[in-house]
C-alpha positions as CSV (number, residue, x, y, z in Angstrom):
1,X,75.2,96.4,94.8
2,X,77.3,99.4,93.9
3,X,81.0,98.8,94.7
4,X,81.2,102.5,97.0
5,X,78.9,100.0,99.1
6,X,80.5,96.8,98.6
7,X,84.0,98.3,100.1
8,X,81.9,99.8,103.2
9,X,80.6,96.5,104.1
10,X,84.0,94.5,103.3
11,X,85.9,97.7,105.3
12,X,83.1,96.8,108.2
13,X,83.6,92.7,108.0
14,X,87.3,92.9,107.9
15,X,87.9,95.7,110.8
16,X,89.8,97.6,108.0
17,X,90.3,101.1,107.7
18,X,90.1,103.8,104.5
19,X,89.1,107.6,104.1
20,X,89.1,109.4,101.2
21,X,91.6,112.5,101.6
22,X,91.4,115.7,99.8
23,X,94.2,118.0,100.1
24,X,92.8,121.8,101.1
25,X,92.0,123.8,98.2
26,X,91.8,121.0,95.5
27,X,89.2,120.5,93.4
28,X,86.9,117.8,94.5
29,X,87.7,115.9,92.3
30,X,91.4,114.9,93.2
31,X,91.9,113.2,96.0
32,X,93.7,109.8,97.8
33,X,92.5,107.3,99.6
34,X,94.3,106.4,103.2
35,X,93.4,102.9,103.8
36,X,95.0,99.7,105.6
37,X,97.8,98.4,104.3
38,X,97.2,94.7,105.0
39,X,96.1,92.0,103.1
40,X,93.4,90.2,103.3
41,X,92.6,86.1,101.5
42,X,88.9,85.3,100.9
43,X,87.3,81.7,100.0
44,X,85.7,81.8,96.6
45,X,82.4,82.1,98.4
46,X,83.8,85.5,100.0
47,X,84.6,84.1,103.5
48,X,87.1,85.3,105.7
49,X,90.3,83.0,105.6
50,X,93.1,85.1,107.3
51,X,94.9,88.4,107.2
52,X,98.5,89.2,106.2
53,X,100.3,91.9,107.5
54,X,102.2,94.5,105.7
55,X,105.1,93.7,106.7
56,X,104.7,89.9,105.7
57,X,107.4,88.6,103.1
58,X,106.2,87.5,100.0
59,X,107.6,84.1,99.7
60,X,105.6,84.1,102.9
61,X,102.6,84.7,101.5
62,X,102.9,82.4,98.5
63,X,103.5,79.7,101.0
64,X,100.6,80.0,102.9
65,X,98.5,80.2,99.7
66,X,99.8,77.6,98.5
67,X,99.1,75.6,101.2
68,X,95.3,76.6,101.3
69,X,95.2,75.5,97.9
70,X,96.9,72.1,98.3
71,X,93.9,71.7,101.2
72,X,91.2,73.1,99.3
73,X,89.1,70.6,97.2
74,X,88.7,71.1,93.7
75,X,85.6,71.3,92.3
76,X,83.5,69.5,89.9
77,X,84.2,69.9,86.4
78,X,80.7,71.4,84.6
């Protein structure tokens, strides 16, 4: 799957929003992307875990991934 399509269907999943913006007169090649400014945590298998907010603190954030990784099981060796 091409990644333009990838980040529509994650955008979709996750209620997220982006738009590419191209200021008037610019060539079409320069341009910005406007998108949510959250963050989002994924299982390995690309489930939906939980958001983080943009204002969330990072020692915040390390916690609670720390904790889903103390609760996660590792895997087998192969």
């Amino acid at each position: 799957m091409k990644a333009p399509v990838v980040a529509l269907i994650a955008a979709l999943l996750l209620a997220a929003g982006y738009r590419k913006v191209t200021e008037p007169g610019a060539p079409a090649d320069r341009y910005h992307v406007d998108h949510s400014a959250g963050m989002y945590l994924l299982g390995p298998d690309g489930s939906y875990i939980r958001e983080l907010g943009y204002s969330t603190r990072v020692a915040e954030i390390a916690e609670r991934i720390e904790m889903l990784l103390d609760e996660t099981p590792m895997a087998p060796a192969q």
